[in-house]
C-alpha positions as CSV (number, residue, x, y, z in Angstrom):
1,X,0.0,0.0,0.0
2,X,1.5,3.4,-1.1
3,X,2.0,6.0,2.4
4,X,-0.3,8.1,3.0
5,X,0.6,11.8,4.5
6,X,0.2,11.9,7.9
7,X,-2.3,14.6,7.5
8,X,-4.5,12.3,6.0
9,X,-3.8,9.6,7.8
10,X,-4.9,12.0,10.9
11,X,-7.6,14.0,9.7
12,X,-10.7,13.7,12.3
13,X,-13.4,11.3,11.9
14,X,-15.7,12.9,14.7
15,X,-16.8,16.4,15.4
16,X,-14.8,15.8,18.9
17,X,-11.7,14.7,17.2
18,X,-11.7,18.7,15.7
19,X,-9.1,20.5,17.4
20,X,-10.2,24.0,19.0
21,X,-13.2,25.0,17.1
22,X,-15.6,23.8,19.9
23,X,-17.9,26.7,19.1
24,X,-18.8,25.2,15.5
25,X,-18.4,21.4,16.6
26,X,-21.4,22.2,19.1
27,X,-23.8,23.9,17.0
28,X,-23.7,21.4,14.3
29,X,-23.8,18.5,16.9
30,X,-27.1,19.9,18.3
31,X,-28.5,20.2,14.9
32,X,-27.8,16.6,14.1
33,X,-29.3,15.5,16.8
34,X,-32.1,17.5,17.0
35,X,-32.6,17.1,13.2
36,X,-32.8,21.1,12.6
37,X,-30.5,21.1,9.5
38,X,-30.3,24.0,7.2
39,X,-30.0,24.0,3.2
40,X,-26.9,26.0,3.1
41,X,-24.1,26.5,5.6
42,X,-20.7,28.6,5.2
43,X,-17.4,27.7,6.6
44,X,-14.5,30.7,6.7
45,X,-11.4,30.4,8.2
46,X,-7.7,30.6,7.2
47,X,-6.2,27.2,5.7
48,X,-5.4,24.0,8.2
49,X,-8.2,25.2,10.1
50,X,-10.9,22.2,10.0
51,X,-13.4,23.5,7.1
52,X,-13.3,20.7,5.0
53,X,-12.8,18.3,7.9
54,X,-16.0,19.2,9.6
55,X,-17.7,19.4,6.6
56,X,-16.8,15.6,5.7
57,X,-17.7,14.9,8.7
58,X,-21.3,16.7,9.1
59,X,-21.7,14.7,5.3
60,X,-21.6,11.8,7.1
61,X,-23.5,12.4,10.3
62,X,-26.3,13.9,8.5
63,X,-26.9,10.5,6.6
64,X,-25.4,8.0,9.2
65,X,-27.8,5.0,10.0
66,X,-26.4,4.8,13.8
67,X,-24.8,8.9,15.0
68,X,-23.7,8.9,18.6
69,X,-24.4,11.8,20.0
70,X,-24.3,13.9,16.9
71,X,-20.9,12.1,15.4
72,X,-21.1,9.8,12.9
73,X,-20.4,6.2,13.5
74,X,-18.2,5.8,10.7
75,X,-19.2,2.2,10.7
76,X,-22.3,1.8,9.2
77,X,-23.0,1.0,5.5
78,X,-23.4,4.6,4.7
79,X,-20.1,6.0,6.1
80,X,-18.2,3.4,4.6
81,X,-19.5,4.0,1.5
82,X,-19.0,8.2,1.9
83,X,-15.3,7.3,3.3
84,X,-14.6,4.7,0.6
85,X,-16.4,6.9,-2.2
86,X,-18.6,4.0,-3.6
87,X,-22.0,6.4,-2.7
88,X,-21.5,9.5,-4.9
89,X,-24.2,11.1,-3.0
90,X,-21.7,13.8,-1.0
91,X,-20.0,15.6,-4.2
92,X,-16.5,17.4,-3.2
93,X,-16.5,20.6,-5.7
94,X,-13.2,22.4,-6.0
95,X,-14.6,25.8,-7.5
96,X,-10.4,26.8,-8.4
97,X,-10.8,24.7,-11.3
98,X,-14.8,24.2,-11.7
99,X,-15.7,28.2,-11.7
100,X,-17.7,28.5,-14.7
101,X,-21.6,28.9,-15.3
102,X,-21.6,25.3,-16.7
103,X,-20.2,24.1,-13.8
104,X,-22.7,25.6,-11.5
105,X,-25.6,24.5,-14.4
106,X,-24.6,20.7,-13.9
107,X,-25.2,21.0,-10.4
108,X,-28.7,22.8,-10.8
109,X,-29.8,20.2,-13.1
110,X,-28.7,17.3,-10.6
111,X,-30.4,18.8,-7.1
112,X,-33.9,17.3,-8.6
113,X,-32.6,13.3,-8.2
114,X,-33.2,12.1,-5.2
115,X,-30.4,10.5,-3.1
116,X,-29.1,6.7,-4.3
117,X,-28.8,5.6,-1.0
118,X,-28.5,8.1,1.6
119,X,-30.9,10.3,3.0
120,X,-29.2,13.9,1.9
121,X,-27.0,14.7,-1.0
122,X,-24.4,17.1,0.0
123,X,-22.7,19.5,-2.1
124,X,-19.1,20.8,-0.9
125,X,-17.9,23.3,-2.9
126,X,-14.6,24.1,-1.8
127,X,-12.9,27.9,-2.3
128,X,-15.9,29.1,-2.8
129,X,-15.1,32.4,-3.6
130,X,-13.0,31.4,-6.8
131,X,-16.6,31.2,-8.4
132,X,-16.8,33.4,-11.4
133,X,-19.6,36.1,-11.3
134,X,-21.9,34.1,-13.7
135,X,-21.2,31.2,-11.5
136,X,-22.5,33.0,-8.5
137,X,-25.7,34.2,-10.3
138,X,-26.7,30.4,-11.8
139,X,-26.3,29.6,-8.0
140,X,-28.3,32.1,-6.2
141,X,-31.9,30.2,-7.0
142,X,-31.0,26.8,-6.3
143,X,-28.7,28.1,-3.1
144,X,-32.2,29.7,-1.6
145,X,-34.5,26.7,-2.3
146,X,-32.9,23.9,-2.7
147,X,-34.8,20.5,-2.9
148,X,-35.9,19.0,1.0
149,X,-32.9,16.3,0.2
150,X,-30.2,18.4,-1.1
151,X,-27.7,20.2,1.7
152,X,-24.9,22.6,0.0
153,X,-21.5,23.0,2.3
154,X,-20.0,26.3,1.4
155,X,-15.9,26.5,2.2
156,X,-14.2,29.5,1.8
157,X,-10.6,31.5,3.2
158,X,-11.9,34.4,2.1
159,X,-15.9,35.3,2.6
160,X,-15.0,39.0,2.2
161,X,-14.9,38.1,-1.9
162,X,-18.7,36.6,-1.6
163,X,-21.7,38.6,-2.8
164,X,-23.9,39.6,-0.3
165,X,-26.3,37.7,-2.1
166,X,-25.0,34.5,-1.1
167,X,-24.0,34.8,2.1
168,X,-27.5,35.9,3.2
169,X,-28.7,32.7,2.3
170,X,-26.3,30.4,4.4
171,X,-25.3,30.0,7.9
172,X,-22.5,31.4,8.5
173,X,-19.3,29.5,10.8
174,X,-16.0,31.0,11.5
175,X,-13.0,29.0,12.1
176,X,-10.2,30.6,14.6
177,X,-6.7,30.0,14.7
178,X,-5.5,27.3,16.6
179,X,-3.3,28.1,19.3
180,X,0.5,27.3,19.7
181,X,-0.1,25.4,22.3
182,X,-3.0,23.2,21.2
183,X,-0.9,22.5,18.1
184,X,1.8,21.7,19.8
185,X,-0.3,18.8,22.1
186,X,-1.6,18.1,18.5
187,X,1.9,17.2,16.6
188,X,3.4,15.7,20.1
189,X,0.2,12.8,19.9
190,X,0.7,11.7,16.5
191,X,4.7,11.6,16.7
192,X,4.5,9.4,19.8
193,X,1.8,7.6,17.8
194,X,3.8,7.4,14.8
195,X,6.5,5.8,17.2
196,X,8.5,9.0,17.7
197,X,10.1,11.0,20.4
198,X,9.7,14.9,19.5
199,X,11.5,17.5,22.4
200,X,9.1,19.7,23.9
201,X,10.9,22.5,22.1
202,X,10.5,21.5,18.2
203,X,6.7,20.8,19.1
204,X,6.6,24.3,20.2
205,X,8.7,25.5,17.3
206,X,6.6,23.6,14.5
207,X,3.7,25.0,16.1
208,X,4.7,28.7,15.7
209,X,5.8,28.1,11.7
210,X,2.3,27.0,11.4
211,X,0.9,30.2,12.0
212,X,-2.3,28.7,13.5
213,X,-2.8,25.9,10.7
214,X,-3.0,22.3,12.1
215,X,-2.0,20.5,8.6
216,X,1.0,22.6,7.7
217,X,2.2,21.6,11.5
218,X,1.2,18.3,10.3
219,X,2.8,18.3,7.3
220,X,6.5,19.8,8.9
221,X,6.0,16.5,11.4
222,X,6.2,14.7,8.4
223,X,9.1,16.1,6.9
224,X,10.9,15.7,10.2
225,X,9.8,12.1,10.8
226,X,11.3,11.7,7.0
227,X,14.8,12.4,9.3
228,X,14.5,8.6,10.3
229,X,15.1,9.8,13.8
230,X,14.2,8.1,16.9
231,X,13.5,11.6,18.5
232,X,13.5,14.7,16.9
233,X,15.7,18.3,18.5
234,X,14.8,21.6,17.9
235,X,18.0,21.5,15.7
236,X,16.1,18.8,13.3
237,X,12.9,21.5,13.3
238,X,15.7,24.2,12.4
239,X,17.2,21.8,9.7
240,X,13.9,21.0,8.1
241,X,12.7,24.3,7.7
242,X,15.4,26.4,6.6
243,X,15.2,28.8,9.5
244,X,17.4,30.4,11.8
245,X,18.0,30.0,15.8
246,X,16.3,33.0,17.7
247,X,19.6,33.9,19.1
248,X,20.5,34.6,15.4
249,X,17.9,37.3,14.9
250,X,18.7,38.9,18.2
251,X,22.0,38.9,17.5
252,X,21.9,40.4,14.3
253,X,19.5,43.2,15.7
254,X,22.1,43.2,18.4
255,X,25.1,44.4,15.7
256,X,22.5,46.7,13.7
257,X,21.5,48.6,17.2
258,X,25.3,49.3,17.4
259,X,25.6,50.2,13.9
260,X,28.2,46.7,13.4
261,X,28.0,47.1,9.9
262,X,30.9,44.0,9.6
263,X,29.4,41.7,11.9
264,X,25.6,42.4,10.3
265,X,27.6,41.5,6.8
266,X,29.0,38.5,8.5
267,X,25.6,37.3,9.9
268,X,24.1,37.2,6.5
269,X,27.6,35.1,5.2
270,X,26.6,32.8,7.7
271,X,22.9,32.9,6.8
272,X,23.6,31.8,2.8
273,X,26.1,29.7,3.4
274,X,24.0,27.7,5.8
275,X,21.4,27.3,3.1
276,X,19.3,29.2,4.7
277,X,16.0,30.8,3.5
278,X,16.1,34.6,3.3
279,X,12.6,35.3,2.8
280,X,12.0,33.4,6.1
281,X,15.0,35.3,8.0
282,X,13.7,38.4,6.9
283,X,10.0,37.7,7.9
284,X,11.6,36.1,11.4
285,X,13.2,39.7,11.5
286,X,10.5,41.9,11.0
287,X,8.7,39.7,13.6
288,X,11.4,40.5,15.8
289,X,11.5,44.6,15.6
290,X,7.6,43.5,16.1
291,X,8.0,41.8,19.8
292,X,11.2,45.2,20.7
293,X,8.1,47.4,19.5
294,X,5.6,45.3,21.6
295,X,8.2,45.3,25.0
296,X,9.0,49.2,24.5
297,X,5.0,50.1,24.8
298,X,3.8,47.7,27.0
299,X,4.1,46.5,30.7
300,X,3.7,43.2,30.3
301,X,5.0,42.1,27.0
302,X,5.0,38.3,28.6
303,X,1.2,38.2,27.9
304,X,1.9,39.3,24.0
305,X,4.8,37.9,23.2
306,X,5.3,34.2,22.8
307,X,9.2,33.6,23.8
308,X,11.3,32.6,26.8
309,X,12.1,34.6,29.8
310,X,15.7,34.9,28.5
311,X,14.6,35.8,25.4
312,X,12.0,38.6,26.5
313,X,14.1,40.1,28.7
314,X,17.3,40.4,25.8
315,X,14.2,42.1,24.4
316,X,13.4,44.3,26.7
317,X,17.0,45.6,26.7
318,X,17.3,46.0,23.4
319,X,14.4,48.1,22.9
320,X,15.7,50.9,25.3
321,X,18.3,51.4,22.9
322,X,16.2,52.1,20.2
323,X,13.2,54.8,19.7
324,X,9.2,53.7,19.2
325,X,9.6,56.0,15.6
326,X,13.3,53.7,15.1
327,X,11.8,50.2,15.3
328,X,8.7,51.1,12.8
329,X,10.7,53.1,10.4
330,X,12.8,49.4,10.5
331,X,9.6,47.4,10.1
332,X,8.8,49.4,7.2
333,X,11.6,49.1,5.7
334,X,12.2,45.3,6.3
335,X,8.2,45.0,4.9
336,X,9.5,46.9,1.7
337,X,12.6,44.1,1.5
338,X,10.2,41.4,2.0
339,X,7.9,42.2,-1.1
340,X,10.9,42.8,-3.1
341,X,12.5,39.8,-2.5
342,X,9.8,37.7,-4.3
343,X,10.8,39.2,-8.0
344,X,14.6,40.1,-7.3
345,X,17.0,37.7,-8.7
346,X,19.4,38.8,-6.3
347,X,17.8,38.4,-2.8
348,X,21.4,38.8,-0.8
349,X,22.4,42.1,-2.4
350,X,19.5,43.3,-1.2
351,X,19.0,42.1,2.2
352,X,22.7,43.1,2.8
353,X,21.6,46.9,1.5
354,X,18.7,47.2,3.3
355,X,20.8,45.9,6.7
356,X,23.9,48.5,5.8
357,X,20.9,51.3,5.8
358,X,19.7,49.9,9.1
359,X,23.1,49.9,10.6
360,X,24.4,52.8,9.3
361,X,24.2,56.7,9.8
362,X,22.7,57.1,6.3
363,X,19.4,55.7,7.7
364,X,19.3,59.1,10.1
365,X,15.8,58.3,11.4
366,X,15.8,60.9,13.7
367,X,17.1,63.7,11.4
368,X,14.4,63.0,9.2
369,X,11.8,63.8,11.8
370,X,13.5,66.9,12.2
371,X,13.3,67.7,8.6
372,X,9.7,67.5,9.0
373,X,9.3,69.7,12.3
374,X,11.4,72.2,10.1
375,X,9.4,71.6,6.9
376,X,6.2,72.2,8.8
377,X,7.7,75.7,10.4
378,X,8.2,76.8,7.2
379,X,5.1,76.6,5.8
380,X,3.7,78.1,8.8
381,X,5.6,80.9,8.7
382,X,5.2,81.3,4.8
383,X,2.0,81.4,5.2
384,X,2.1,84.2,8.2
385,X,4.2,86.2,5.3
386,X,1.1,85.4,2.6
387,X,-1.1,87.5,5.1
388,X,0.5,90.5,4.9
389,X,2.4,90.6,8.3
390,X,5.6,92.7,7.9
391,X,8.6,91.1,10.2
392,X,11.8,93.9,10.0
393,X,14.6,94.0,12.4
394,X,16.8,97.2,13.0
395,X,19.7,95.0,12.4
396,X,18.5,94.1,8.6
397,X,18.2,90.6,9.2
398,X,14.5,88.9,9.1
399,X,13.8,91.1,5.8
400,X,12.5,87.9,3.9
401,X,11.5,84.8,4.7
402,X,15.4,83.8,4.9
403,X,15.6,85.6,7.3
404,X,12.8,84.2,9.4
405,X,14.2,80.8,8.9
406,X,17.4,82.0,10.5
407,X,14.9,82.3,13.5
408,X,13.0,79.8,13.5
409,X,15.4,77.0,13.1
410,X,17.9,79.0,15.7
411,X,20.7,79.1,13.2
412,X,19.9,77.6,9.3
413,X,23.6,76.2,8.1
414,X,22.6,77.7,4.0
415,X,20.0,80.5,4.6
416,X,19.9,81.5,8.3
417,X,24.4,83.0,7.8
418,X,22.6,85.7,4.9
419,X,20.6,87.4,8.3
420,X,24.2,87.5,10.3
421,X,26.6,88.0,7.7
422,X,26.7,91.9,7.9
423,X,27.1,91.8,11.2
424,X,29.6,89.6,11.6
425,X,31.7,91.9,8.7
426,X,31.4,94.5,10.9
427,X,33.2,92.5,13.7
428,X,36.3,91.6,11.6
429,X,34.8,88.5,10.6
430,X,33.5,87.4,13.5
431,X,29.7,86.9,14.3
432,X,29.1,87.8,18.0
433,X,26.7,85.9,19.2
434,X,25.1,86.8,22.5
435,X,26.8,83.7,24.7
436,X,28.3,84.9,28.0
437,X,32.0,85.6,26.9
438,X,32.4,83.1,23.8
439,X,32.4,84.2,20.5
440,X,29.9,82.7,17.7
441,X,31.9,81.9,14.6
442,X,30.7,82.8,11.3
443,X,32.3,80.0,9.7
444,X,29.8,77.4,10.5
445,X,27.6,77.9,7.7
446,X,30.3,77.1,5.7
447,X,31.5,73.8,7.4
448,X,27.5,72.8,7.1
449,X,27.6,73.4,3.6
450,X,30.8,71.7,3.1
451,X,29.4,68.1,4.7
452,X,26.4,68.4,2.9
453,X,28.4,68.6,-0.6
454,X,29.8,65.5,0.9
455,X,26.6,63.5,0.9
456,X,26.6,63.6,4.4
457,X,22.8,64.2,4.6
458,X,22.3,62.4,8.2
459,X,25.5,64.3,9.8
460,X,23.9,67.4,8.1
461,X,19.9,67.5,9.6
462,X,21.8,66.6,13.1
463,X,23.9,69.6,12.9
464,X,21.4,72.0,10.9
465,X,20.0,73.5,14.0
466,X,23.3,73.9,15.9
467,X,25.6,76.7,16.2
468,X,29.2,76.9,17.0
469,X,31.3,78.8,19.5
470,X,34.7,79.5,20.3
471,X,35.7,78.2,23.8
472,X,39.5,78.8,23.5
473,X,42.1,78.5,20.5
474,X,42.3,75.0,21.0
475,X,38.5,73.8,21.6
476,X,35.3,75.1,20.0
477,X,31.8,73.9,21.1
478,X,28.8,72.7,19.2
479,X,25.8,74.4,20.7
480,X,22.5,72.2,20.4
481,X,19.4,73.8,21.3
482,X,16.6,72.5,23.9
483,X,14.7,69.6,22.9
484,X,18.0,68.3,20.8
485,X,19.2,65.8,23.8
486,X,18.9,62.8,21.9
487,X,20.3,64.4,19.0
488,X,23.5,65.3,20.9
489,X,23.7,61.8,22.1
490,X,23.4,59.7,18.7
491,X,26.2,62.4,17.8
492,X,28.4,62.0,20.0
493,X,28.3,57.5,19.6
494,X,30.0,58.2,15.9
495,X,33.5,59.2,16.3
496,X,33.9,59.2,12.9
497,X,31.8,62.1,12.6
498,X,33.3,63.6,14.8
499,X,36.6,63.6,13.4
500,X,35.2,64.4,9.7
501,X,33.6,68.0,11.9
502,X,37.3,68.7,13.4
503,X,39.2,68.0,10.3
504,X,36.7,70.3,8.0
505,X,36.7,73.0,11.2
506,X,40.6,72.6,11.0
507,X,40.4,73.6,7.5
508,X,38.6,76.3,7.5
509,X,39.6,78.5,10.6
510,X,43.6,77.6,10.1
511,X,44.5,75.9,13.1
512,X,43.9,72.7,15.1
513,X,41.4,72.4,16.7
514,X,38.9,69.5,18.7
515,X,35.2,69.7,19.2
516,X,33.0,69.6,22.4
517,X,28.7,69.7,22.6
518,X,27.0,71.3,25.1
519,X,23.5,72.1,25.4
520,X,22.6,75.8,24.8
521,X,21.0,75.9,28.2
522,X,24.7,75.5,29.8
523,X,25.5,78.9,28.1
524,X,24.6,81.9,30.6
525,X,23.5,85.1,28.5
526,X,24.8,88.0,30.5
527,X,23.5,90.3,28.2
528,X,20.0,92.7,29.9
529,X,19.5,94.7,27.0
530,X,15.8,95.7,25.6
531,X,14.3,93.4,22.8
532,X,14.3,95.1,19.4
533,X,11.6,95.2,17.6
534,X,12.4,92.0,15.9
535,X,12.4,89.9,18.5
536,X,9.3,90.5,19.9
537,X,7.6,90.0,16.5
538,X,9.2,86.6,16.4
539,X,7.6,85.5,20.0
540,X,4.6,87.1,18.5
541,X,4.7,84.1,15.5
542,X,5.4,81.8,18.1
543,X,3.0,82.5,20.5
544,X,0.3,82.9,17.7
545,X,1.6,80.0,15.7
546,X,2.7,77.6,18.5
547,X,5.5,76.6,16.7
548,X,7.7,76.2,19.4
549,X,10.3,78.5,17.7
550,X,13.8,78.5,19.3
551,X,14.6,82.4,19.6
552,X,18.1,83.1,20.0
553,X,19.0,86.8,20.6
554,X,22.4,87.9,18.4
């Protein structure tokens, strides 16, 4: 005799065999037993959930000569026959490949024979919603008034794609999910059955790849069995499947979080030359920057999150190190490489580019949520200037909108020097900014412009809204305004940044020189004099605009 798969071999006879879909089983049990049974019924649920399992078995407990309590007996001439398929009165339909108006004619012209030998004829029409339009019309008659001996068994993962029409006319059962840990119970009974040992980890593992379907966990069992194993590891599962270990993903988070761009490079070496499926690493890593999201924004992630203590709390470190607007921008991103992969012929290339952009500064998350608190200013403010309100400063800056960018962004690297630059002629060179006793150097704007020329877009938006001053002739500090904390920080983790500011600040004043940050509320203004005229317009905007302008007196 040829094998049979072991989902076959282990698909439920009885309504009580069905796993976890007690809510159905019951209803249907009832109306066998009571005899209340309806013309038309619909069963929706993802795949591997039970559909066409429990509607096999209502076929036969419908017509069975002996039911016990609802379930079929399985014994009798008439289940025999249904199991064996030597009664053609329950017809299996699969409407993928039988969608057409004939199709759906045949079976209108057959509902007016009675039975052979059974009491109902039941029609299972599988994927439903694969029926073409005309196929759904030639049904609707027949679907509301059936003969007394005809049932129809609608089955169907997607009920969203049925016409109101028809679904109106059936009743209507939804299939859940099966739990992990129901499945895993599930896969551990028919190994041992099957005369093999499976670790309580594999179970557990095969049940999460199933993603709530009983016959693909079935189905991996299988596969695993295939192994010729007396008992099968979480290794074998690993094997099988073409996946990695958890520790792999949470390492390779690990080395993107600290911007490892080698050892991320590295990881994915491993990953290929393992033979290991990238599609399925990539969806395991998305899943991932899922469960850092889920421990960053919840108390108990431990209710959520299906892992190990260990491996929750590795989480829950992780995730301080990383920003709520950081790990969706990565989920995004990841979700882009994902679809991609399934045209590219060149899947490594790029999962390694879309990890380097993770990992490196070039991905400058942050900065590009500044650029769209500035972006939004501006238009604010442009459109203050399209009403007509006049904003003049007795020092000529603020004339045009440049120069109420220069205020609004504290000090603009490109526009915001035209508003200073007179006055900083008129102090050989030198723009003196109001800062206790250091002197604001003109020169910035020029640096800024310099590392943006270098593609240096993320180092650029960081710095944008700083403003340099000069300490002594050996150090000069980079002056970041309030609410740029975390900016200062994610600068201050690249050295090599760092050293590209010195060497271009070396450059351009003629000396050496090394850098420090400091936050502008550590500067002490010891200047009392009156506000001119155009500083209390600006508070005005900001007041009027709440636009949380950063007004910084030169």
């Amino acid at each position: 005799m040829s094998y049979l798969a072991l989902y076959r071999k282990w698909r439920p006879m009885t309504f009580k065999d069905v796993v976890e879909q007690e809510h159905v089983m019951k209803t249907l049990t009832n109306s066998v037993i009571t005899g209340r049974i309806a013309h038309a019924y619909l069963f929706c649920g993802t795949r591997g959930t039970g559909k066409t399992t429990t509607a096999k078995i209502f076929s036969r407990a419908v017509n069975c000569l002996n039911p016990v309590e609802g379930d079929p007996c399985n014994k009798c001439e008439i289940c025999q026959g249904i199991l064996n398929g030597s009664i053609l009165d329950v017809i299996e339909i699969d409407a993928a490949s039988n969608n057409s108006v004939d199709n759906i004619r045949d079976i209108r012209d057959e509902v007016v024979y009675t039975p052979s030998k059974a009491k109902y004829r039941v029609y299972i029409i599988d994927e439903v919603h694969m029926l073409s339009t005309g196929a759904f019309n030639a049904l609707l008659k027949t679907l509301e008034e059936p003969p007394s001996h005809v049932i129809f068994i609608l089955a169907t993962t997607e009920p969203h794609k049925l016409p109101a029409t028809i679904l109106s006319r059936c009743q209507r059962f939804d299939f859940r999910r099966i739990p992990v840990e129901s499945i895993a119970k599930r896969v551990e009974y028919i190994a041992g059955e099957s005369g093999v040992k499976i670790q309580r980890e594999a179970s557990i593992l095969i049940a999460k790849l199933s993603d709530g379907a009983l016959r693909d966990a079935i189905s991996i069992l299988d596969q695993c069995i295939s192994l010729g194993k007396e008992e099968l590891t979480h290794e074998d599962v690993l094997k099988i499947t073409g996946i990695v270990k958890d520790t792999f993903i949470s390492e390779t988070v690990e080395y993107i979080i600290n911007r490892q761009v080698e050892d991320v490079l590295k990881q994915i070496d491993r990953l290929v030359m393992d033979g290991k499926s990238i599609s399925q690493f990539v969806s395991d890593l998305i899943f991932y920057y899922r469960n850092l999201l889920i421990c960053s924004t919840t108390k108990n992630p431990e209710e959520i999150i299906d892992a190990s203590e260990d491996a929750i709390g590795r989480m829950k470190e992780q995730c301080k190190m990383l920003e709520t607007f950081e790990m969706v921008a990565a989920i995004k991103e990841l979700s882009a490489l994902e679809a991609s992969l399934k045209w590219s012929a060149h899947p490594r290339i790029l999962l390694e580019t879309a990890l380097i952009k993770l990992s490196e500064e070039s991905l400058n998350l942050k900065g590009s949520f500044i650029a769209e608190r500035v972006n939004s200013l501006e238009k604010k403010l442009s459109d203050l200037l399209a009403k007509g309100i006049s904003i003049k400063g007795d020092s000529g800056a603020g004339k045009n909108l440049e120069g109420a960018k220069e205020f609004s962004k504290g000090y603009d690297s490109e526009e915001g020097g035209k508003a200073s630059k007179n006055a900083g002629e008129k102090k050989g060179g030198l723009n003196q900014r109001t800062a206790g006793s250091m002197k604001g150097l003109e020169v910035w704007k020029d640096v800024l412009k310099e590392i943006k020329d270098f593609g240096r877009m993320s180092l650029y938006i960081w710095l944008m809204n700083t403003k340099i001053v000069e300490i002594d002739d050996r150090f000069i500090g980079v002056v970041f305004s309030k609410g740029q904390e975390s900016v200062k920080d994610m600068f201050l983790k690249m050295p090599e940044n760092i050293e590209f500011v010195e060497e271009k600040l070396c450059e351009h004043l003629g000396r050496k020189v090394k850098i420090k940050c400091i936050d502008a509320a550590e500067i002490i203004d010891n200047k009392n004099e009156e506000k001119d005229e155009f500083l209390k317009k600006a508070e005005i905007i900001a007041k009027e605009f709440d636009a949380g302008l950063n007004i910084i007196d030169e």
